[in-house]
C-alpha positions as CSV (number, residue, x, y, z in Angstrom):
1,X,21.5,17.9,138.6
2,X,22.0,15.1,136.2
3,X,21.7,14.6,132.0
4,X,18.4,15.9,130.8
5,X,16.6,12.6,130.7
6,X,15.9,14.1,127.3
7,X,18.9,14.8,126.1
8,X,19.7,11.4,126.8
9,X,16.9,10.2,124.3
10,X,18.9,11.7,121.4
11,X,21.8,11.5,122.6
12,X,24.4,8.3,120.3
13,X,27.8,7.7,120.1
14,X,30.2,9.7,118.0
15,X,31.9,6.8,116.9
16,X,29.0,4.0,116.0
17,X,25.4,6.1,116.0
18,X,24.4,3.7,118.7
19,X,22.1,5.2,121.5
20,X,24.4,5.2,124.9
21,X,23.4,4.8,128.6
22,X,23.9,6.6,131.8
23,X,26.9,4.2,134.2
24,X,29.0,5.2,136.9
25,X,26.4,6.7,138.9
26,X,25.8,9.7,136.2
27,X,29.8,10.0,135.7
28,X,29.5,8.8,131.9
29,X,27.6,7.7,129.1
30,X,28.3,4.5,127.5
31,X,28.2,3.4,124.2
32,X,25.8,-0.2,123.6
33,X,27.7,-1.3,120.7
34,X,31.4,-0.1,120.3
35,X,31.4,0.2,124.8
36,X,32.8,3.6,124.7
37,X,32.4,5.6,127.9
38,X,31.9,8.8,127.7
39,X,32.5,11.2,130.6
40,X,30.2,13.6,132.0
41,X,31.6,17.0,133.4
42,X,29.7,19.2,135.4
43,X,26.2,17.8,134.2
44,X,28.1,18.5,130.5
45,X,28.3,15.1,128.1
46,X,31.8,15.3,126.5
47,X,30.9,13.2,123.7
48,X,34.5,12.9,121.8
49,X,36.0,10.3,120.8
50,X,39.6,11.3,122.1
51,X,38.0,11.6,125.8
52,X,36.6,8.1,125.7
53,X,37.7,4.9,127.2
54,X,36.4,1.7,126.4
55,X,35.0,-0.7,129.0
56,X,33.7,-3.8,128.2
C-alpha cells in the first residue's frame, strides 16, 4: 500500500508550504521548492523537518 493519492493532494512541506511529490519509488516525499525529502515509513509520511535531507 502506498500514500493515499489523496493525502498527497494536501499534503506541503513543513518548511516552505510548497506541495511535494512522491520519489524513490514511494520511499519519500519531496519538497518542489526548498528539495527536502521527506521519508515515508510504513506507508506513514514523516513530515519533519529534523528527518529530512535535502537532494537537489
Amino acid at each position: 500500500m502506498a500514500v493515499d493519492p489523496e493525502l498527497l493532494e494536501i499534503l506541503a512541506c513543513p518548511n516552505c508550504k510548497t506541495p511535494v511529490d512522491l520519489v524513490n519509488d514511494g520511499a519519500g516525499l519531496k519538497c518542489r521548492e526548498c528539495h527536502r525529502v521527506y521519508p515515508v515509513k510504513d506507508d506513514i509520511p514523516v513530515m519533519l523537518i529534523d528527518e529530512a535531507t535535502i537532494e537537489e
